[in-house]
C-alpha positions in Angstrom: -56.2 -133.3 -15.6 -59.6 -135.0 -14.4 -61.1 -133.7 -11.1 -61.7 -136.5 -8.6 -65.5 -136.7 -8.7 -67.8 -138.8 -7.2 -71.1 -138.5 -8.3 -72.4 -140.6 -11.4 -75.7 -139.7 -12.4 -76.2 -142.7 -14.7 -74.5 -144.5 -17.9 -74.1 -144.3 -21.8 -73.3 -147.0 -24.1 -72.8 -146.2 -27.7 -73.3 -149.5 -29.7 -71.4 -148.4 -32.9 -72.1 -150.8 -36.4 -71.4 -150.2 -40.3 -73.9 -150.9 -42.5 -72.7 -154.1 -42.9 -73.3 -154.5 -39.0 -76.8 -153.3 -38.8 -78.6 -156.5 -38.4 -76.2 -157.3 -35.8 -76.7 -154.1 -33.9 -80.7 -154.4 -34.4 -80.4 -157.9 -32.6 -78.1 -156.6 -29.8 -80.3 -153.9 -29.1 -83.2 -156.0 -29.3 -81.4 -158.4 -26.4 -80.3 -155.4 -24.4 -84.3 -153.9 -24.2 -85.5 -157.2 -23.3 -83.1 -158.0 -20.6 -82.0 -154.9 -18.8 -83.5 -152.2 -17.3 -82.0 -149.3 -20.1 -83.7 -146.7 -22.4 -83.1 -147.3 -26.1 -81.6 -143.7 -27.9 -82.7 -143.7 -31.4 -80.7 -144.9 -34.7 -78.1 -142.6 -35.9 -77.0 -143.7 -39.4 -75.4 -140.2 -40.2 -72.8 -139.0 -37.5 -73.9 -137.0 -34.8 -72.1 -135.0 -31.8 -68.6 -136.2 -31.4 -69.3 -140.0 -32.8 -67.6 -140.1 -36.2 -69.6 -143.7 -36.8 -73.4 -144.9 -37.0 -74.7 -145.7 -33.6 -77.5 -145.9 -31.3 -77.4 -145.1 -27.3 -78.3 -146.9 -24.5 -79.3 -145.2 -21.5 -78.8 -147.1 -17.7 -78.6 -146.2 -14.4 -75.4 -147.2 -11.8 -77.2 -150.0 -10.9 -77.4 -151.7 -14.0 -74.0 -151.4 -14.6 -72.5 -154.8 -13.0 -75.1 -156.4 -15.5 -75.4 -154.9 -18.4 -71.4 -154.5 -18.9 -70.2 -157.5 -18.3 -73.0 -159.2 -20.4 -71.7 -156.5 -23.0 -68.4 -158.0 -23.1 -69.4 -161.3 -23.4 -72.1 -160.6 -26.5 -71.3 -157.7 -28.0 -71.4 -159.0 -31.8 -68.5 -157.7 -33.1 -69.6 -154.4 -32.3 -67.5 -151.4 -30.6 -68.9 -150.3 -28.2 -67.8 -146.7 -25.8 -69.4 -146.6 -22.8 -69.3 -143.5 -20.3 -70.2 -142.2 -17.0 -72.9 -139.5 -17.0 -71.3 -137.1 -14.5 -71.9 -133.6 -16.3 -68.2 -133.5 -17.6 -68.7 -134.2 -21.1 -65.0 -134.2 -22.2 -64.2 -136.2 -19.9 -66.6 -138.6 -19.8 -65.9 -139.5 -23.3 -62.0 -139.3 -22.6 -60.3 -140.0 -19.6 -63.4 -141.8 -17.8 -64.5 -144.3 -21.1 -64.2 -147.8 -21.2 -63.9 -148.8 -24.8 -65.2 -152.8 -25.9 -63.7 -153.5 -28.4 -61.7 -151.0 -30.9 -61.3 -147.3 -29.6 -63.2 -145.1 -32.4 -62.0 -142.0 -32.8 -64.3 -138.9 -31.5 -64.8 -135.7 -32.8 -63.7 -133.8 -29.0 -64.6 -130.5 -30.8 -68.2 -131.1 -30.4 -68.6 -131.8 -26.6 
């Protein structure tokens, strides 16, 4: 059961893409680093900690949030993207506490 908690420290958003969807993930991230105030996490073609797909993070703090999400929703590409509350709870911020755009990926819970 998740523990009421009310400190966020800051956000994730994992932009997932196939290889197919690179170019539209390289444009997306390209929009996202010119219009918000985020940090840019490397490429991950191969799969890394629980992600089961290629993806790339981006880093924000709370108050970026009201911007940066809905602007998500609206121009997302296609992609899938999870995005996460930083609040030292790593289950949990990747289960009960995740706000998926578009499909739900499956994660590899084993590794967090």
């Amino acid at each position: 059961m998740t523990r009421p908690i009310s400190i966020i420290a800051g956000y994730h958003a994992h932009i997932y893409y196939s290889p197919e969807q690179k170019e539209a993930a390289a444009k997306l991230r390209e929009q996202i680093g010119q219009k918000f105030a985020v940090r840019l996490g490397r490429w991950h073609d191969a799969h890394v900690g629980p992600h089961k797909a290629s993806m790339y993070l981006v880093t924000f703090q709370p108050s970026e949030f009201n911007k940066l999400v809905p602007w998500l929703m609206l121009n997302r590409a296609g992609l899938d993207i999870l995005v996460h509350p930083e609040t030292g709870n790593d289950l949990e911020d990747h289960t009960d506490r995740a706000m998926w755009l578009g499909n739900k990926l499956d994660l590899n819970l084993d590794n967090l």
